[in-house]
MARLUM-556852 format. One record per residue: x, y, z of N, C-alpha, C, CB in turn; chain; residue in three letters. Coordinates in pm, whole numbers. Glycine has a CB too. Layout:
! residues N
X, Y, Z, X, Y, Z, X, Y, Z, X, Y, Z, A, ala
...
! end
This chain:
! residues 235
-1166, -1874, -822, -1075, -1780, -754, -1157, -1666, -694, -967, -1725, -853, A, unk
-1103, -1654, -571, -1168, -1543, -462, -1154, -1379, -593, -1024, -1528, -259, A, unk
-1236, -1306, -571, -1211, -1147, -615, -1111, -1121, -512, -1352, -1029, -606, A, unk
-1087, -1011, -597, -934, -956, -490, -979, -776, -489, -712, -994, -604, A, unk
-1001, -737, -596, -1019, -575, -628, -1164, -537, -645, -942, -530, -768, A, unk
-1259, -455, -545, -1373, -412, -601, -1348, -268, -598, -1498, -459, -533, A, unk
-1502, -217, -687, -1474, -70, -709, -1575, 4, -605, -1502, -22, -877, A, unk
-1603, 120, -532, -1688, 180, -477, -1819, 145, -489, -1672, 281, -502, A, unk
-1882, 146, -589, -2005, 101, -607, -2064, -37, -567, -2019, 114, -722, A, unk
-1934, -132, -543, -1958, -230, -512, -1967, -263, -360, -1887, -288, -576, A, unk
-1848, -161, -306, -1846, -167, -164, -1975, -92, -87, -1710, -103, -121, A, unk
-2024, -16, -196, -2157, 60, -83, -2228, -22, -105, -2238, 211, -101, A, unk
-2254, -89, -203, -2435, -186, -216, -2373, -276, -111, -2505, -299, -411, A, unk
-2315, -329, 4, -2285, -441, 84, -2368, -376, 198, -2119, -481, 110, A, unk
-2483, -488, 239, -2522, -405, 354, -2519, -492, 490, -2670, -345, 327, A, unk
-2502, -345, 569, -2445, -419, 731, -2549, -561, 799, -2460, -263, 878, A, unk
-2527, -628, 881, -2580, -710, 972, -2676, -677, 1026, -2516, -741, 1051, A, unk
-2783, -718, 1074, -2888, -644, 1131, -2833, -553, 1284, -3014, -763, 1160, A, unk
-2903, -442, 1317, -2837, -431, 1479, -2922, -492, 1530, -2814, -293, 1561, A, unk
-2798, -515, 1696, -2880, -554, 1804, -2882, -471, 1925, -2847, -679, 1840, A, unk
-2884, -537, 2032, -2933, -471, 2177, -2750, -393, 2169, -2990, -628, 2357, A, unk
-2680, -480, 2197, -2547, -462, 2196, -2445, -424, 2110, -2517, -539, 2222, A, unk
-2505, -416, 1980, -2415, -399, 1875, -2462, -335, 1750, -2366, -518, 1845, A, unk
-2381, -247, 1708, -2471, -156, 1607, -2315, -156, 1462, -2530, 65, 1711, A, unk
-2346, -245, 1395, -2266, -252, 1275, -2268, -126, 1168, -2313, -376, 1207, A, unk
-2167, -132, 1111, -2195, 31, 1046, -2166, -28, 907, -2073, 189, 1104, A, unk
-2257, 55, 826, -2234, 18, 717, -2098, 55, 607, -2342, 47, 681, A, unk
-2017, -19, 528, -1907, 20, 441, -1922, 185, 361, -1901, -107, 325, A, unk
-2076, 194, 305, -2108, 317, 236, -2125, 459, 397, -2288, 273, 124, A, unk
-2202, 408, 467, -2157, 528, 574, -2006, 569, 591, -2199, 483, 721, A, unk
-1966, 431, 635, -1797, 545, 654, -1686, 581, 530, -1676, 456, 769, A, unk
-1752, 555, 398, -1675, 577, 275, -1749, 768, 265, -1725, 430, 116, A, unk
-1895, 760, 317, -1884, 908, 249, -1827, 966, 360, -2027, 992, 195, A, unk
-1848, 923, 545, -1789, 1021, 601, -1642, 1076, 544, -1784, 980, 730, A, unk
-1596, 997, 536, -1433, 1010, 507, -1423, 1069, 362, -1345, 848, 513, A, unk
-1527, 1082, 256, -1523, 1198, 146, -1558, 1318, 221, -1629, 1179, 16, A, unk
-1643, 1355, 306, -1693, 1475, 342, -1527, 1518, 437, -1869, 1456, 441, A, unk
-1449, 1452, 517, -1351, 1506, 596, -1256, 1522, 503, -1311, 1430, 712, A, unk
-1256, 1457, 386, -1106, 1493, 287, -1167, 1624, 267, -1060, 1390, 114, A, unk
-1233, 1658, 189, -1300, 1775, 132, -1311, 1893, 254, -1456, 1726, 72, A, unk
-1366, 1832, 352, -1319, 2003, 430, -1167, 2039, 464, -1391, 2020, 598, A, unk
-1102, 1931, 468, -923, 1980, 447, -861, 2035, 351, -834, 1887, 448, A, unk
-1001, 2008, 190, -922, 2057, 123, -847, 1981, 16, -858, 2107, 200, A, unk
-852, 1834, 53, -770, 1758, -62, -853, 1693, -137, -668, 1658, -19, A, unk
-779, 1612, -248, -882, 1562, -330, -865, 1410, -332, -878, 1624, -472, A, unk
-951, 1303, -324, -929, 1172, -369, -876, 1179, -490, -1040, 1093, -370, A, unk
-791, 1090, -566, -731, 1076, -684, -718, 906, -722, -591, 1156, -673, A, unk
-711, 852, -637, -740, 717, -672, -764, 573, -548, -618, 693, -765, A, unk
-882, 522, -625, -930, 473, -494, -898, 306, -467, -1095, 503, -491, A, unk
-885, 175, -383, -857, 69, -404, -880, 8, -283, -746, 59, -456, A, unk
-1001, -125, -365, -1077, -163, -229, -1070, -317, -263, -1252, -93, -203, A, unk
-1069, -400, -145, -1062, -534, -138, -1200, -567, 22, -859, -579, -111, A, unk
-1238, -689, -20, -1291, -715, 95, -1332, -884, 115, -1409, -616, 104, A, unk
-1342, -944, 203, -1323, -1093, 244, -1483, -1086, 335, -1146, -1134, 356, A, unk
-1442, -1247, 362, -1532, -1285, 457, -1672, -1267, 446, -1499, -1232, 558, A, unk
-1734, -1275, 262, -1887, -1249, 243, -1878, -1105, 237, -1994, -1307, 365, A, unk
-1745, -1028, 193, -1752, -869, 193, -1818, -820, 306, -1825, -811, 73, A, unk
-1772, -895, 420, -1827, -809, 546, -1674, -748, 638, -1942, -935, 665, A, unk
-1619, -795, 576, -1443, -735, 646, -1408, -673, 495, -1284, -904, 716, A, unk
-1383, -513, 522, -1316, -398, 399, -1189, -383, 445, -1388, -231, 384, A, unk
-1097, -342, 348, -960, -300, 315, -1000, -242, 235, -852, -380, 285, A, unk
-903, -86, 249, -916, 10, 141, -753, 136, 168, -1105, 98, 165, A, unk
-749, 139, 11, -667, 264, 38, -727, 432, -72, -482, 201, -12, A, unk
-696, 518, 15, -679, 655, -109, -603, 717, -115, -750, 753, -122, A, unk
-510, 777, -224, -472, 837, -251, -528, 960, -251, -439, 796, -314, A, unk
-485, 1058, -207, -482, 1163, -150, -429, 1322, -248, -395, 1117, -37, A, unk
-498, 1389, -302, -385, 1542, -396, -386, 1606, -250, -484, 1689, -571, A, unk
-322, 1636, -178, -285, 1749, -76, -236, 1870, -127, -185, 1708, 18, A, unk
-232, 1942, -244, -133, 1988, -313, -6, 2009, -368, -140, 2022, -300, A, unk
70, 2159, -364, 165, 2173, -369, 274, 2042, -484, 174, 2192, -228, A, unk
160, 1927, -565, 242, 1841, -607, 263, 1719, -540, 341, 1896, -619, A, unk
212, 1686, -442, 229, 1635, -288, 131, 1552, -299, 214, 1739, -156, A, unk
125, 1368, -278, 72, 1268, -293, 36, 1231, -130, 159, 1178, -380, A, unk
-64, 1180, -55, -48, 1102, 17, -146, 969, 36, -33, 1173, 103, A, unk
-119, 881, 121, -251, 721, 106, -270, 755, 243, -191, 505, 68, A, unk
-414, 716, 290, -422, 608, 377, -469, 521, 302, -492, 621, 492, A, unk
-458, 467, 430, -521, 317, 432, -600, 269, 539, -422, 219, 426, A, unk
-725, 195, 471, -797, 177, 631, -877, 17, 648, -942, 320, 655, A, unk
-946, -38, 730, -990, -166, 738, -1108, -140, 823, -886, -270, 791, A, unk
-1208, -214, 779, -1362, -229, 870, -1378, -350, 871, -1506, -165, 813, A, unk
-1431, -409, 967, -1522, -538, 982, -1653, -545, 1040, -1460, -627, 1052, A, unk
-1725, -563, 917, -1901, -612, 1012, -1931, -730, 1046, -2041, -595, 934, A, unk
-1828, -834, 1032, -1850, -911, 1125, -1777, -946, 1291, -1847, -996, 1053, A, unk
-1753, -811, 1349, -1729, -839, 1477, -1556, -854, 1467, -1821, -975, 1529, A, unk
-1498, -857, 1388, -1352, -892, 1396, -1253, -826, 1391, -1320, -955, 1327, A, unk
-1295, -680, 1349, -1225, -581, 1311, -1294, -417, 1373, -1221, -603, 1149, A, unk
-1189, -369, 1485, -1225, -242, 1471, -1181, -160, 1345, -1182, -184, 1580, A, unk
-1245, -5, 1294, -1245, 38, 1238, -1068, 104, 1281, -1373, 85, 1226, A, unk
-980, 98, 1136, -873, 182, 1134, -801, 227, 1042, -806, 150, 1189, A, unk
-718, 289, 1076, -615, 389, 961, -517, 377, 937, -587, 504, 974, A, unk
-405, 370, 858, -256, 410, 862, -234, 486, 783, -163, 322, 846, A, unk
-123, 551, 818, -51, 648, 696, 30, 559, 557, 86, 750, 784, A, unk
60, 616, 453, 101, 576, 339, 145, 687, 262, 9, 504, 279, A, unk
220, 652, 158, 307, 727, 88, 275, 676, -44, 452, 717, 131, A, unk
239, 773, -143, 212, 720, -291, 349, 763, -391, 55, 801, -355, A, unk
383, 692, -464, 515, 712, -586, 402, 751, -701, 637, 535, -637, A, unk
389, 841, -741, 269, 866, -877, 360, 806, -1016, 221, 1082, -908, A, unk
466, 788, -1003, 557, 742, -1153, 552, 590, -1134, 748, 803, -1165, A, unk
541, 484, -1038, 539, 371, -1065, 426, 310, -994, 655, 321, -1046, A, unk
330, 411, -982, 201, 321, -865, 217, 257, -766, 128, 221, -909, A, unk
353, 305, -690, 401, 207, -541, 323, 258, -456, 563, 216, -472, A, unk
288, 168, -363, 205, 215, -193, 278, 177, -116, 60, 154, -135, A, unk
357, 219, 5, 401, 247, 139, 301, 278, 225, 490, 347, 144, A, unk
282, 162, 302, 220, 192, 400, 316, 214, 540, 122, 91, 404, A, unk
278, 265, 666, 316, 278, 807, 301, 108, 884, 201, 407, 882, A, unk
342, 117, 944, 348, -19, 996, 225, 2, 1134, 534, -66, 1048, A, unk
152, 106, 1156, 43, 144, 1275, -55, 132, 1229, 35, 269, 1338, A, unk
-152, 83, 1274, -271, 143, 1280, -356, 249, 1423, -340, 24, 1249, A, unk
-414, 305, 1365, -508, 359, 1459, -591, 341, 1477, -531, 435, 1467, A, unk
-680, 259, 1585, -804, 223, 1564, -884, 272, 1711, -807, 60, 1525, A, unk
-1018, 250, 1611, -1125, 309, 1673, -1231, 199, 1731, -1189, 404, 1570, A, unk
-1350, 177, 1817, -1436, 160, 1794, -1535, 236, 1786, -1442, 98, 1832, A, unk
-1596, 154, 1655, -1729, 242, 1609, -1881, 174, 1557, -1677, 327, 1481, A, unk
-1869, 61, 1666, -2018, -41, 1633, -2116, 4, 1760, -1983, -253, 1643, A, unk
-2109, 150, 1782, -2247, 175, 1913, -2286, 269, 1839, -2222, 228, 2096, A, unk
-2453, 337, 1833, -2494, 426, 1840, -2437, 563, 1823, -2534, 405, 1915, A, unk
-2361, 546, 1950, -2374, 669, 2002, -2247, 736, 1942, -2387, 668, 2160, A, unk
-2173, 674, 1841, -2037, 733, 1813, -2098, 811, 1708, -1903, 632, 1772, A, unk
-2011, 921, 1643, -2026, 1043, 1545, -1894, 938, 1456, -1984, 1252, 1622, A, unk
-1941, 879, 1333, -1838, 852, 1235, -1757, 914, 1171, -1868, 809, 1164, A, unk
-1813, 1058, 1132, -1744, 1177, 1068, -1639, 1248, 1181, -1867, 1290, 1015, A, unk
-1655, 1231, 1310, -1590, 1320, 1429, -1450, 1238, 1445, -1695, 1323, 1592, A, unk
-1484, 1105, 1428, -1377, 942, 1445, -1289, 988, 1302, -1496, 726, 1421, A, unk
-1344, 1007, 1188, -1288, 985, 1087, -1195, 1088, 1114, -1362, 980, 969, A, unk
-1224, 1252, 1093, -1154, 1360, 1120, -1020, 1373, 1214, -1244, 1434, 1162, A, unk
-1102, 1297, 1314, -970, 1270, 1416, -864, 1189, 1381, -1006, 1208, 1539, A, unk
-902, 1098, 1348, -758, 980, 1252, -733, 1097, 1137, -835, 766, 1144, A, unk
-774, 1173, 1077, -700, 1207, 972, -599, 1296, 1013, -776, 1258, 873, A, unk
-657, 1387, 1114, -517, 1500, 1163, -467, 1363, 1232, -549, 1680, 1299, A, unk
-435, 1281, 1304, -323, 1188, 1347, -227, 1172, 1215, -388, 1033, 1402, A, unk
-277, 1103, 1127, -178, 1062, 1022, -134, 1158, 920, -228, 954, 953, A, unk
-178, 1284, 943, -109, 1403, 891, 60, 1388, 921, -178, 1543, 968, A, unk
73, 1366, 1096, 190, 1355, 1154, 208, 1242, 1127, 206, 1386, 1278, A, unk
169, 1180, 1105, 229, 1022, 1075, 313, 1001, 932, 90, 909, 1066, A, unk
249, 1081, 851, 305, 1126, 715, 379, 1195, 705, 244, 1169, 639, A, unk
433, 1276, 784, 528, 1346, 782, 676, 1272, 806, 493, 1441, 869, A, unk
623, 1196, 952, 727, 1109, 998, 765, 999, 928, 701, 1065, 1110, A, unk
648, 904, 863, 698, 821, 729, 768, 878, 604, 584, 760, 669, A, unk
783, 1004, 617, 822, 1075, 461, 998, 1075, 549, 713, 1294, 397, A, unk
977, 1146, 649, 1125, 1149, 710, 1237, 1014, 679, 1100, 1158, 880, A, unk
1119, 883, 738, 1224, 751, 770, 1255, 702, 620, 1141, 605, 876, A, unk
1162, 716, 508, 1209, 690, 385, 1338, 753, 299, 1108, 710, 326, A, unk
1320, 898, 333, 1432, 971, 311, 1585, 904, 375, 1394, 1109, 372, A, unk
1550, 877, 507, 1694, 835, 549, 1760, 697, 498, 1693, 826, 700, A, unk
1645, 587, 478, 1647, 437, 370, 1781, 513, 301, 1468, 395, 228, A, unk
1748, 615, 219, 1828, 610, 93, 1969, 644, 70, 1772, 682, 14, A, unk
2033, 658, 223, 2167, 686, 305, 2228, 564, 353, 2145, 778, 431, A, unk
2146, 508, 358, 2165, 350, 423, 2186, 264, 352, 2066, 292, 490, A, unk
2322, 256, 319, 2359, 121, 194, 2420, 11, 274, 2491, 165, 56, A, unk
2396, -109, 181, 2427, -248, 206, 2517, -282, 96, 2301, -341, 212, A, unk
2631, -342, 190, 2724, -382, 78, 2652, -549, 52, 2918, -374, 136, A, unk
2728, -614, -111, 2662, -748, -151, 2632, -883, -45, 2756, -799, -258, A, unk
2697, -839, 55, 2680, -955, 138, 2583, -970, 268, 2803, -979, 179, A, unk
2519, -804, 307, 2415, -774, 366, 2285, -759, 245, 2452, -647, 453, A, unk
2317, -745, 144, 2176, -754, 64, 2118, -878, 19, 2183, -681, -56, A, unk
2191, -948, 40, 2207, -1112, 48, 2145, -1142, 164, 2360, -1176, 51, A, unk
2195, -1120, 274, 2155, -1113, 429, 2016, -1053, 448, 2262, -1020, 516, A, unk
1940, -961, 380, 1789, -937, 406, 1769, -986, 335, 1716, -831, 413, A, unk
1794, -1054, 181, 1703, -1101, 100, 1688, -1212, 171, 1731, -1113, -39, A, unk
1767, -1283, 219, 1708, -1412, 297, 1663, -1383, 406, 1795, -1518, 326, A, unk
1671, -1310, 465, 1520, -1263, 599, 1390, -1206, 562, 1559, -1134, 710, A, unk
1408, -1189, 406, 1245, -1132, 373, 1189, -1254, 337, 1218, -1010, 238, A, unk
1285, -1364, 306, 1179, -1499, 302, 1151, -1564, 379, 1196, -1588, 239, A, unk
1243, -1583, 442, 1245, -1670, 598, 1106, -1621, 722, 1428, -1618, 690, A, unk
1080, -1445, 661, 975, -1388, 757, 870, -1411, 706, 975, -1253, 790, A, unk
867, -1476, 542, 743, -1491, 465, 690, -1353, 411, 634, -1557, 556, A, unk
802, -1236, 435, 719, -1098, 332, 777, -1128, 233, 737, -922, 359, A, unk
840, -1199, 154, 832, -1263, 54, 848, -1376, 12, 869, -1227, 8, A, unk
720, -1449, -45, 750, -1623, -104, 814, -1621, -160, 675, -1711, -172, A, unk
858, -1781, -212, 938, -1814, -280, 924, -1754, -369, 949, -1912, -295, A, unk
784, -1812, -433, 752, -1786, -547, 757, -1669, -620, 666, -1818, -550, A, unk
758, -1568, -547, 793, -1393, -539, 941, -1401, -540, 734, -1297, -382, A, unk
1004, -1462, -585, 1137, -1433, -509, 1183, -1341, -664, 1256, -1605, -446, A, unk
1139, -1423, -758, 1232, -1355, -900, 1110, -1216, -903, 1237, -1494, -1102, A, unk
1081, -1219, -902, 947, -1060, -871, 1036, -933, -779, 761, -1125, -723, A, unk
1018, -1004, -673, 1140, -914, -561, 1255, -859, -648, 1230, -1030, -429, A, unk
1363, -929, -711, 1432, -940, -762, 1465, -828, -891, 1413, -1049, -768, A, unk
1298, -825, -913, 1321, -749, -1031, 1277, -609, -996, 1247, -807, -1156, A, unk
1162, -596, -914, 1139, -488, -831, 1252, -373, -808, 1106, -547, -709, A, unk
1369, -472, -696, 1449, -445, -698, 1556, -334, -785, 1450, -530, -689, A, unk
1542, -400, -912, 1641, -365, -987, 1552, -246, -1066, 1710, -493, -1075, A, unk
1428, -234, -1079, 1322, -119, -1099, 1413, -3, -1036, 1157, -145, -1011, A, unk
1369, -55, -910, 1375, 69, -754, 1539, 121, -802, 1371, -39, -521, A, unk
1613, 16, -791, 1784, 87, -828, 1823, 142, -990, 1915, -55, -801, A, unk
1774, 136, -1070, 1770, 216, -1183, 1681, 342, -1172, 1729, 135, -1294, A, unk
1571, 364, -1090, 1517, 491, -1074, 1547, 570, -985, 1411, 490, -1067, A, unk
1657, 486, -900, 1700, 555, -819, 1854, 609, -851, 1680, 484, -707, A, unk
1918, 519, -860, 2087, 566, -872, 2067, 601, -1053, 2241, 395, -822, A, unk
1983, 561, -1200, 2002, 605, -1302, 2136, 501, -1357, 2016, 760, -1286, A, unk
2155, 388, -1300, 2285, 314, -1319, 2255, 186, -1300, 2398, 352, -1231, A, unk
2364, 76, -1291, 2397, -19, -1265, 2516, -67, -1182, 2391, -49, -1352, A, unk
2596, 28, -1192, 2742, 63, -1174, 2742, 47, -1021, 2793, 221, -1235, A, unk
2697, 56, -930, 2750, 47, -829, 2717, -45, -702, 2752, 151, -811, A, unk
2827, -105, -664, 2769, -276, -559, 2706, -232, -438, 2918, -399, -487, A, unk
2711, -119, -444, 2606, -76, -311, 2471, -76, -331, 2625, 66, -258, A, unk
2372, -119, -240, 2220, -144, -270, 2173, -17, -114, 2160, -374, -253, A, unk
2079, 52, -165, 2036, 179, -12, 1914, 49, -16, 1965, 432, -46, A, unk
1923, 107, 99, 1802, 31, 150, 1621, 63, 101, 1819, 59, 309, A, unk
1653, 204, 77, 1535, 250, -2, 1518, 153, -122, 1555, 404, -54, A, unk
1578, 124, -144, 1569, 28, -329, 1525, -108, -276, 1762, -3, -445, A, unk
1548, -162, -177, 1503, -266, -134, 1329, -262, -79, 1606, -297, -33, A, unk
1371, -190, 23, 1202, -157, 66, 1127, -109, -61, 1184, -19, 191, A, unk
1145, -33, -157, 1081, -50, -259, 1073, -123, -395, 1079, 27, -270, A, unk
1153, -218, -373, 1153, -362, -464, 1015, -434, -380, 1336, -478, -446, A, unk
1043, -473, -231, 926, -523, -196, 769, -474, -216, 948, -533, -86, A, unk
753, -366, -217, 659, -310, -238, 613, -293, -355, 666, -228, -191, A, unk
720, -300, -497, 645, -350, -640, 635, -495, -622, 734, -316, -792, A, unk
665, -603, -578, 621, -676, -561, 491, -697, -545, 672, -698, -510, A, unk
450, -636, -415, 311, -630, -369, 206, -577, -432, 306, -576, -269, A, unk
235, -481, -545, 120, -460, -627, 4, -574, -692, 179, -399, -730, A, unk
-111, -508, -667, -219, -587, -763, -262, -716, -646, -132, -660, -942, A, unk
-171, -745, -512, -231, -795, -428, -336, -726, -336, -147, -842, -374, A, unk
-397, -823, -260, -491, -804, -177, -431, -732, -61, -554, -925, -147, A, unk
-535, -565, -53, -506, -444, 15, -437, -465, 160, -637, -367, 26, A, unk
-522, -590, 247, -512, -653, 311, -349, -713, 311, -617, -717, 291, A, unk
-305, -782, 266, -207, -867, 253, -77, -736, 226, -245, -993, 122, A, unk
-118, -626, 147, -33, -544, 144, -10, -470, 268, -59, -476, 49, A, unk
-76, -434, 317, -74, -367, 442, -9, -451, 595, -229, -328, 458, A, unk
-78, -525, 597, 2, -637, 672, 179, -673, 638, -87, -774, 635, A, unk
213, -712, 569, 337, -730, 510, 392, -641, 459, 341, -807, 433, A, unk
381, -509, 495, 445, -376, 484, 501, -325, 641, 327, -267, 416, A, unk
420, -396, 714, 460, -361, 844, 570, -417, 886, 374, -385, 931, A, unk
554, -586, 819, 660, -677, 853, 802, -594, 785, 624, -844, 781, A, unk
765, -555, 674, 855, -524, 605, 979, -422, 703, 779, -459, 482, A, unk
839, -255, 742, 934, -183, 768, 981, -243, 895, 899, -47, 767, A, unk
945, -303, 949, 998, -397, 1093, 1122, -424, 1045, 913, -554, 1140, A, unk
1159, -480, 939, 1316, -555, 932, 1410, -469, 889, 1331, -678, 832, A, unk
1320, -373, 753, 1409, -284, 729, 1491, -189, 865, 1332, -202, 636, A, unk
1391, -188, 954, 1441, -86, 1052, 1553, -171, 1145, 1303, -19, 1148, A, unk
1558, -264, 1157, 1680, -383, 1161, 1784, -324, 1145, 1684, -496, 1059, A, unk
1789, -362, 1060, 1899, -338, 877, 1978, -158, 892, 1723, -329, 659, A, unk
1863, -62, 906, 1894, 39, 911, 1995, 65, 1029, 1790, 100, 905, A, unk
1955, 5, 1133, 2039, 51, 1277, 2168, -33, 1266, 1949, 9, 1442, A, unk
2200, -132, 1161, 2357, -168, 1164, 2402, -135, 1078, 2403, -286, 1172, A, unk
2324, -63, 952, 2436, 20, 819, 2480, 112, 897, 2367, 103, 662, A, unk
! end
């Protein structure tokens, strides 16, 4: 079985491709410290880190959690490839600190950054004030999820479009399921009522997705908020 989770130390000893005339690969440990040196002049703190990587560990997935203060959690999330397949990018994310959920944005922002002549720390900085606003605006659309109820016969109605889209297998299906019923006891404190918000759903899928590959989470979070946002415009 493939690894799925490495730790920092593992992702910096990976070293880039040789350069050439045309192409200047950057290494995983260069843009892990730029992006410590830009948290730190904003001011926040890493708090927890989570890295996956494929393809001979030359394609990274990673997320951090973020202390911004005030009590206040946030992720990105980002992806590199040294083998040519992947520009360097970002999304915004949302951390739950009581059940270890990740929300990601369904965007990325990407860069290229395999020449010379780019400043990695100047690239990094710049994606980070982007998804400042991006976090704001993902904090907004989650809030509204939780206004947005489905009576039993539309929650029925996405559960069979989250399989049919493949953001969730079969085999996930009793997982979903229970997720689910996580998300609606921490949310409503009950059982009692046949209404499901849509927040409880989007975050059933997303305990689901724990402990998978960063990659696979991020991807199928997009799908996700794609349908949810469906769903939302006919409650």
């Amino acid at each position: 079985m493939n690894k799925l989770m490495f730790n920092r130390q593992e992702v910096t000893q990976v070293v880039p491709p040789p350069v050439t005339a045309t192409w200047h690969p950057i290494a995983h440990r260069d843009l892990l410290q730029s992006m410590d040196l830009v948290v730190k002049e904003v001011g926040y703190k890493v708090s927890a880190e989570s890295y996956s990587m494929t393809r001979g560990n030359r394609r990274l997935f990673g997320a951090w959690v973020l202390d911004v203060g005030n009590g206040a959690n946030w992720m990105i999330g980002f992806r590199h490839g040294n083998d040519k397949s992947l520009k360097v990018g970002f999304c915004a994310g949302s951390y739950v600190m009581v059940c270890s959920n990740m929300c990601f944005s369904g965007e990325f922002f990407e860069f290229r950054m395999h020449t010379s002549r780019i400043d990695i720390t100047a690239l990094v900085r710049r994606a980070l004030e982007q998804l400042s606003a991006k976090m704001e605006a993902l904090a907004r659309w989650q809030e509204s999820l939780k206004k947005k109820l489905l009576q039993p016969v539309a929650f029925k109605a996405i559960s069979f479009d989250l399989l049919q889209t493949g953001i969730v297998k079969p085999v996930q299906f009793e997982d979903y399921l229970a997720g689910v019923e996580e998300e609606r006891l921490a949310f409503t404190k009950t059982r009692a009522s046949d209404l499901t918000p849509l927040y409880v759903v989007h975050g059933g899928v997303i305990r689901m997705l724990r402990g998978h590959h960063i990659g696979l989470q991020q991807s199928r979070t997009a799908s996700l908020n794609r349908l949810v946002d469906q769903y939302a415009e006919a409650a």
